[in-house]
C-alpha positions as CSV (number, residue, x, y, z in Angstrom):
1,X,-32.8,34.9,34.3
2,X,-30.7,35.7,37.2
3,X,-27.4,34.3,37.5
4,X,-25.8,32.9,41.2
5,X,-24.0,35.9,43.2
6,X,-21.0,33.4,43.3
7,X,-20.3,33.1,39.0
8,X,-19.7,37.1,39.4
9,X,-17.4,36.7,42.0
10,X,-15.0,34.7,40.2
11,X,-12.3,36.1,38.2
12,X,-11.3,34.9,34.7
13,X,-8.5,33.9,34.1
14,X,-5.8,36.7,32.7
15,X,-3.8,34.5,31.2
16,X,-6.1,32.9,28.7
17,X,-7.7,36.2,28.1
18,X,-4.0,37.1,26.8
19,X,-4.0,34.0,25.0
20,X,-7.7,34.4,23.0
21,X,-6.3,37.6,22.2
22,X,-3.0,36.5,20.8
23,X,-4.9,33.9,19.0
24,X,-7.3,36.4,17.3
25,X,-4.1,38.6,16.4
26,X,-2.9,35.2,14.9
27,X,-6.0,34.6,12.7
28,X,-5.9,38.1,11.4
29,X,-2.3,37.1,10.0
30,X,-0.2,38.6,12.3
31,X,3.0,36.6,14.0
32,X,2.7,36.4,17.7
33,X,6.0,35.3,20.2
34,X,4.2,33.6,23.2
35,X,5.6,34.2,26.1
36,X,2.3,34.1,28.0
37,X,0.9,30.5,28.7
38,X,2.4,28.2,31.3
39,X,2.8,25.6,29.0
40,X,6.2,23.1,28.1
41,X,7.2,24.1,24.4
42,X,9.1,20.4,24.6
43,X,6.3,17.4,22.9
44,X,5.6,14.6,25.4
45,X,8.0,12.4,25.6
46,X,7.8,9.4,23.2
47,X,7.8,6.8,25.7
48,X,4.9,8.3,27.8
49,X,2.6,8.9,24.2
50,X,3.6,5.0,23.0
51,X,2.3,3.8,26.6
52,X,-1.1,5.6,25.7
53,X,-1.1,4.4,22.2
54,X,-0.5,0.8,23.7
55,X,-3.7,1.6,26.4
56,X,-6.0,2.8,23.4
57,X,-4.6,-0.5,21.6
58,X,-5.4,-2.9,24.2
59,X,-9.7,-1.2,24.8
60,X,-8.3,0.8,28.0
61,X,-11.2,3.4,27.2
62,X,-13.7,2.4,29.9
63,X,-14.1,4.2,33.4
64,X,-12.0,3.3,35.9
65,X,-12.5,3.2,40.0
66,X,-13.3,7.4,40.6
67,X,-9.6,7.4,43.1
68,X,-7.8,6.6,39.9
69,X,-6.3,3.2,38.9
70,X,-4.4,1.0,41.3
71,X,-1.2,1.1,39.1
72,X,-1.0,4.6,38.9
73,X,-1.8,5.5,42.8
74,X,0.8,2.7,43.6
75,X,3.1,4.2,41.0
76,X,2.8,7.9,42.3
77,X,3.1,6.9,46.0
78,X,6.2,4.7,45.2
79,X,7.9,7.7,43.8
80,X,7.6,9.8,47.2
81,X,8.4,6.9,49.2
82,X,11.8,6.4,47.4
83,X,12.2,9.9,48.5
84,X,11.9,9.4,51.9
85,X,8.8,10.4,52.2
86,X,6.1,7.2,53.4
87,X,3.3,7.2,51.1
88,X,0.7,4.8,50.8
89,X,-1.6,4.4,47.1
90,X,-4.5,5.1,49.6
91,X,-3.6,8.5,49.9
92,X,-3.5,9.4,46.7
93,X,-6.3,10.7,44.5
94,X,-5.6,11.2,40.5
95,X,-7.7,13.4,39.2
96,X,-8.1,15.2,35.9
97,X,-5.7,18.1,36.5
98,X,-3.6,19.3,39.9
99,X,-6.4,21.9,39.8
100,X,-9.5,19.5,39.9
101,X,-7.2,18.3,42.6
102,X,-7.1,21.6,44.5
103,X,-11.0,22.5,44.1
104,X,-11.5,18.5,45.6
105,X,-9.4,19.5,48.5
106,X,-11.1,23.1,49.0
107,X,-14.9,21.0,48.8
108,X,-13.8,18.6,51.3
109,X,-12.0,20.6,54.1
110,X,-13.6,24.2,53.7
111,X,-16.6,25.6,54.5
112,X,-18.6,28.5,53.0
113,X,-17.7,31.4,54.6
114,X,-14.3,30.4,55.5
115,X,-10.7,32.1,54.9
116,X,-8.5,30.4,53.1
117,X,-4.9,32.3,52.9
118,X,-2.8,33.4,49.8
119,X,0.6,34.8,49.0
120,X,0.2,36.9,46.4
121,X,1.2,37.0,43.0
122,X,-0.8,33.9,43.3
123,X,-1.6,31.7,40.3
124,X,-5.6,31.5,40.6
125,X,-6.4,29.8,44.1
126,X,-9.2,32.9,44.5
127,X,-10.9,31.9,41.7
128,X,-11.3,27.7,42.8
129,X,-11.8,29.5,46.3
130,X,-14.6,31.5,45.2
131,X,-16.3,28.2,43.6
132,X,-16.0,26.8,46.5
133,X,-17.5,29.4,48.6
134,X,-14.6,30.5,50.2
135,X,-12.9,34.0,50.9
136,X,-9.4,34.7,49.8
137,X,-7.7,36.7,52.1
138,X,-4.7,38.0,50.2
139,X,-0.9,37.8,51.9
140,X,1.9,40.1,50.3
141,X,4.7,38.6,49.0
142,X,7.7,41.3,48.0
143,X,10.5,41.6,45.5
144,X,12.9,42.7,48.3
145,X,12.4,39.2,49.9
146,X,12.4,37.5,46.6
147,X,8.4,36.8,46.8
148,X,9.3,33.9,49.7
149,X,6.4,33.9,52.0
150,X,7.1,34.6,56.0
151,X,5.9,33.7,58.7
152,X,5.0,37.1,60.4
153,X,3.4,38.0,57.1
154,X,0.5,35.5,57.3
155,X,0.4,35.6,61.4
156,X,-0.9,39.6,60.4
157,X,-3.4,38.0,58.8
158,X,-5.2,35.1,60.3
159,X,-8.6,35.6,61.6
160,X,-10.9,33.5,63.4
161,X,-12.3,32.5,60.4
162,X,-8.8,31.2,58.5
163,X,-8.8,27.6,57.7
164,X,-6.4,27.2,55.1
165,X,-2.8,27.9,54.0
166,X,-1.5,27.8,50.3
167,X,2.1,27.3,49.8
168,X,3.2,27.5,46.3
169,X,6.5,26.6,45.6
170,X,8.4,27.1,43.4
171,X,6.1,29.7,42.9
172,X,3.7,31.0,39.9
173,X,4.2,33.9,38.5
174,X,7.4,34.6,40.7
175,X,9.6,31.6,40.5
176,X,10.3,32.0,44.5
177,X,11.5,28.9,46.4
178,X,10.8,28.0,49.9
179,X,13.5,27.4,51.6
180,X,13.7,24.8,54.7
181,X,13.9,28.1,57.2
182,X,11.0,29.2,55.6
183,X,9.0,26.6,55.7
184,X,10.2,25.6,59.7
185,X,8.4,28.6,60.7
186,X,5.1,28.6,58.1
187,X,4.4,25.0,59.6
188,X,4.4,26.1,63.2
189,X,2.0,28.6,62.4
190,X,-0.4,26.4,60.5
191,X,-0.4,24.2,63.6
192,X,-0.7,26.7,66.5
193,X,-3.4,27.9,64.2
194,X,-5.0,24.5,63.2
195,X,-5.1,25.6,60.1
196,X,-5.0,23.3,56.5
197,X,-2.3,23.2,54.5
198,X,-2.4,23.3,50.9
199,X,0.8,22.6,49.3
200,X,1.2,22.9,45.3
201,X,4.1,21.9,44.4
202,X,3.6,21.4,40.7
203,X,6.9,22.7,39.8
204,X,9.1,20.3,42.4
205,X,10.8,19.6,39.2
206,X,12.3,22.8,38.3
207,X,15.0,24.2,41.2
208,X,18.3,25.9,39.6
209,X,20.4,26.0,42.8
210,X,20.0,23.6,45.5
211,X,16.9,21.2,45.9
212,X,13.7,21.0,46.4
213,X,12.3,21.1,50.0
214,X,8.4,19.3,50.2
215,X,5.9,20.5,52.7
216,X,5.4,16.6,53.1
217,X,8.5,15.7,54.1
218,X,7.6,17.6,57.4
219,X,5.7,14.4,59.5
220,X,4.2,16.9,61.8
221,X,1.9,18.4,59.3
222,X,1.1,15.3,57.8
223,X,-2.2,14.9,59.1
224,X,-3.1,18.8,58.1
225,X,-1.8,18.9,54.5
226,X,-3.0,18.2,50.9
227,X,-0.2,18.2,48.8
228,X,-0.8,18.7,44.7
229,X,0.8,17.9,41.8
230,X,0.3,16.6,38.4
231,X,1.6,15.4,35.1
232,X,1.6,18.9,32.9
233,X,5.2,20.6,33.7
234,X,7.2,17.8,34.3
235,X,6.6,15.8,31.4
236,X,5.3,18.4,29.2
237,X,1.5,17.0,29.4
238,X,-0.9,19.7,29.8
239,X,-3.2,18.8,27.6
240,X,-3.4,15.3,28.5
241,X,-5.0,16.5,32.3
242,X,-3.3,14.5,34.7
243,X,-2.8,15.8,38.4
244,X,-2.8,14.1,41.7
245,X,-3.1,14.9,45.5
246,X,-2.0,13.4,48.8
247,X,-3.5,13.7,52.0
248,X,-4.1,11.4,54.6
249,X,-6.9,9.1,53.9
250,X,-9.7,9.7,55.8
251,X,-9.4,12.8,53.8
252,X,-8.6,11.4,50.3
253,X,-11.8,9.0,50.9
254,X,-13.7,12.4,50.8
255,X,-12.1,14.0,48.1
256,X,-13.2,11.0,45.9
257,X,-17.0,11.8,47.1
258,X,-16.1,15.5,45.3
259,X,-14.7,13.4,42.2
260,X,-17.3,11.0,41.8
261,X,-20.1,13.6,41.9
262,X,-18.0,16.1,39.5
263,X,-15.6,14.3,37.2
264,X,-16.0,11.0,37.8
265,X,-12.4,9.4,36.7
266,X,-9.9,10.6,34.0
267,X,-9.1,8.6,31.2
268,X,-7.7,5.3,31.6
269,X,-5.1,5.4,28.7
270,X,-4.4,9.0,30.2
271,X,-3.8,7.1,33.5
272,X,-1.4,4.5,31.7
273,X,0.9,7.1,30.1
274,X,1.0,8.6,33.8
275,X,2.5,5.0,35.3
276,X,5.3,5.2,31.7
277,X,6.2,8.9,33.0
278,X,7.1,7.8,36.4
279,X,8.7,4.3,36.0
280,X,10.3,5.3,32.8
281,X,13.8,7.3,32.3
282,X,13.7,10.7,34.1
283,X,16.5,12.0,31.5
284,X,13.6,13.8,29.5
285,X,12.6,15.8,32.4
286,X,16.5,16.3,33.6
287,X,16.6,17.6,30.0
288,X,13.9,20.2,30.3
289,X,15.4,21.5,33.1
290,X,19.1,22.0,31.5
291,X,17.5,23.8,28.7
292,X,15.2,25.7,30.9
293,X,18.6,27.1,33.2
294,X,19.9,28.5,29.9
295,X,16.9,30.1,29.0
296,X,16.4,31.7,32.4
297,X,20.1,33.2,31.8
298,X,18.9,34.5,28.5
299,X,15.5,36.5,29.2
300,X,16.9,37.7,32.9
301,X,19.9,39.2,31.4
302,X,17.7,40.7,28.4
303,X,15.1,42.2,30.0
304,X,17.8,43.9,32.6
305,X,19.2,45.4,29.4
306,X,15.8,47.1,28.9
307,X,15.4,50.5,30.3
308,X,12.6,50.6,32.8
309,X,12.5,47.0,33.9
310,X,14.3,45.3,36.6
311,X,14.2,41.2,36.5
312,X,15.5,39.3,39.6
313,X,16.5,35.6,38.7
314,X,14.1,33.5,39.4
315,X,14.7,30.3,41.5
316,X,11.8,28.0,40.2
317,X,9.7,27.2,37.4
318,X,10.2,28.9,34.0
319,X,8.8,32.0,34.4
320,X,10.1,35.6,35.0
321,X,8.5,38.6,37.0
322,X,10.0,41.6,36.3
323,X,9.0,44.9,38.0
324,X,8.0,47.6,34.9
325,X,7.4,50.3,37.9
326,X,9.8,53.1,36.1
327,X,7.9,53.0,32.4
328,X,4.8,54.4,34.4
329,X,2.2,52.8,33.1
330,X,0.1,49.4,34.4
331,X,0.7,45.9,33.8
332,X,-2.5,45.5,31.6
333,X,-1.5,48.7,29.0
334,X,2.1,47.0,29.3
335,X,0.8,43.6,27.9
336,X,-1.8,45.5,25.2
337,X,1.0,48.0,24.1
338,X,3.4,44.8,23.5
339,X,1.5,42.2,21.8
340,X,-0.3,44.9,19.4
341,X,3.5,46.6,18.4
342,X,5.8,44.1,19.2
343,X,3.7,40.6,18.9
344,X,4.7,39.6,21.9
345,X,2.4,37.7,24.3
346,X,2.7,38.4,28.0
347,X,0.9,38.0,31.1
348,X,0.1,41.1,33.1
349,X,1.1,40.9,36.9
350,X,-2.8,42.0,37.9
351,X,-3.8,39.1,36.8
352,X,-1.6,37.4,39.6
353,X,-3.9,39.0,42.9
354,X,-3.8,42.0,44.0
355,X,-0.4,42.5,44.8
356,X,0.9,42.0,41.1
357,X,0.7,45.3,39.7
358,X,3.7,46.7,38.5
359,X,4.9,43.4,37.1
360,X,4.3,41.3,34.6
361,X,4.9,37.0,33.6
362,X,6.8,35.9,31.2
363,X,7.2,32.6,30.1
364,X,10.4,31.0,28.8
365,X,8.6,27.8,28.0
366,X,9.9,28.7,24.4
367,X,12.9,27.9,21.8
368,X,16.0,30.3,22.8
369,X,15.5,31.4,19.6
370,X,12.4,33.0,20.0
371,X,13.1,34.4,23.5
372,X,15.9,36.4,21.3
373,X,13.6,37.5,19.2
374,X,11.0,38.5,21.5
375,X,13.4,40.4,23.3
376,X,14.7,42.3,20.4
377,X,11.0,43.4,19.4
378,X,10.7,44.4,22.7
379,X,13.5,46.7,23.2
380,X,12.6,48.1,19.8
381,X,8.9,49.0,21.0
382,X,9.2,50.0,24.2
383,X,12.2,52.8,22.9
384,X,9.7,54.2,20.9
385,X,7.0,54.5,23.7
386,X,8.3,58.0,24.9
């Protein structure tokens, strides 16, 4: 039987193909150090799992309207308004995941055959593009800039047929932070180019120095932008598929057309423990983010003590990108060579676009503790590489 051109187009993903391997590794008996998956080693917090608990209790286990529940949009929009930033519960759509959120967004402004553009490293926006029918045209972020996306960069790179913008920040796999200068001048480009703007800022939550600037806290690109975020890093709920966009509403009432015919709703007691998160204390997430400083101290200054790799200190997120250039060899024999020896999973940077090579991710979503060990197996292995 033959299969659509448009499944071979899309990538898997390289970080769960690290993971399915560590996993094997791990039913064969051996220990594995995961510093691979983008994933909060902190549980949920109690208050946010009781609120479900409560929502299961009380029969909350029927659909709900396919824009999410009233509580939760009102919730969500409350939180941005506080901020300074309008937001109405019309404009926001909860959907099962910030990246069901992203492929609703791509469905509803795109069409087939369009450009959308990506820094790169980039997290997998090809991949949802490539679902949706879309090109990803590929825009090189470097380590002498930090990864921070300019201006002139992407103005190299629009073509008639760009439509769309990602900004990702703080930034996966690099940890790069817009700054407000950055961001002045990738805003006048997406309007002298009437372009979309797709802003993912699932990470808001997670600056070291300074704060946070959102791409929606610009009112002149209001009407152009779809701004994501979710549940998963913040509160530690990845598995509980929680995410969220806001866009103006004539868009937002389309995106729920892409929902209703797709996923429908996510789960109301899901939904519930979404509303707990953001009315409840913030001290859990303020928490996350102290221990997350110190562990960014510990594996930046590590993997600088290990010849051949060069760390920069990431500004965003949890995850580090170091550049493994001098060991000569690729990202991919990198990653084998060091969760086969060492048990140590990592990400390798070609799995983050085309213009990862020569790095790789790790993760310091773990205990301190086993960031110290996984950094002592590494040094270990890699001296005996030759």
């Amino acid at each position: 039987m033959k299969l659509s051109k448009r499944i071979s187009e899309i990538p898997p993903s390289g970080t769960f193909k690290v993971l399915a391997l560590s996993k094997k590794l791990e039913r064969e008996g051996k220990e594995i150090i995961h510093l691979d998956v983008g994933e909060p080693d902190f549980d949920t917090p109690e208050h946010i799992k009781e609120a479900a608990k409560d929502a299961l209790a009380r029969g909350m286990t029927k659909y709900t309207p396919s824009a999410g529940m009233f509580e939760l949009r009102e919730a969500i929009a409350k939180s941005f308004t506080e901020r300074n930033i309008p937001t109405s519960p019309e404009e926001v759509l909860v959907t099962p995941g910030a990246k069901h959120a992203i492929f609703c967004a791509m469905i509803t402004v795109l069409d087939p055959g369009d450009e959308v553009l990506i820094p790169s490293p980039c997290w997998t926006y090809d991949g949802i593009a490539r679902v949706a029918g879309v090109k990803p045209t590929f825009i090189k972020t470097s380590k002498e800039d930090g990864f921070r996306l300019r201006a002139d960069d992407v103005a190299e790179k629009i073509t008639s047929r760009a439509r769309m913008l990602v900004l990702n920040s703080p930034n996966n796999p690099t940890g790069a932070v817009l700054e407000k200068e950055d961001l002045v001048g990738l805003l006048d480009l997406a309007v002298d180019h009437d372009l979309w703007i797709l802003a993912d800022e699932i990470y808001d939550r997670f600056v070291y120095e300074g704060r946070h600037v959102s791409v929606i806290s610009f009112p002149q690109v209001r009407e152009r932008t779809v701004y994501i975020n979710g549940f998963s890093k913040t509160y530690a709920m990845t598995g509980w598929r929680l995410g969220y966009s806001i866009a103006p509403n004539e868009i937002t009432e389309k995106m729920i057309k892409v929902q209703q015919a797709t996923t429908t709703c996510p789960p109301p007691f899901v939904q519930i423990a979404g509303v707990a998160a953001l009315k409840g204390s913030q001290e859990c997430v303020e928490k996350m983010l102290r221990e997350y400083s110190k562990r960014r101290e510990l594996i930046v200054r590590g993997l600088n003590s290990i010849d051949g790799i060069r760390c920069a200190k990431p500004a965003g997120a949890f995850y580090a990108f170091p550049n493994i250039e001098e060991l000569g060899i690729g990202s991919s024999e990198f990653c084998e060579r060091l969760l086969n020896d060492a048990g140590v999973a990592t990400v390798p940077g070609s799995a983050f676009g085309p213009h990862g090579e020569g790095h790789v991710r790790f993760s310091y979503a773990n205990s301190e503790k086993n960031i110290e060990r996984a950094l002592e197996r590494m040094k270990e292995s890699i001296e005996h590489w030759g």
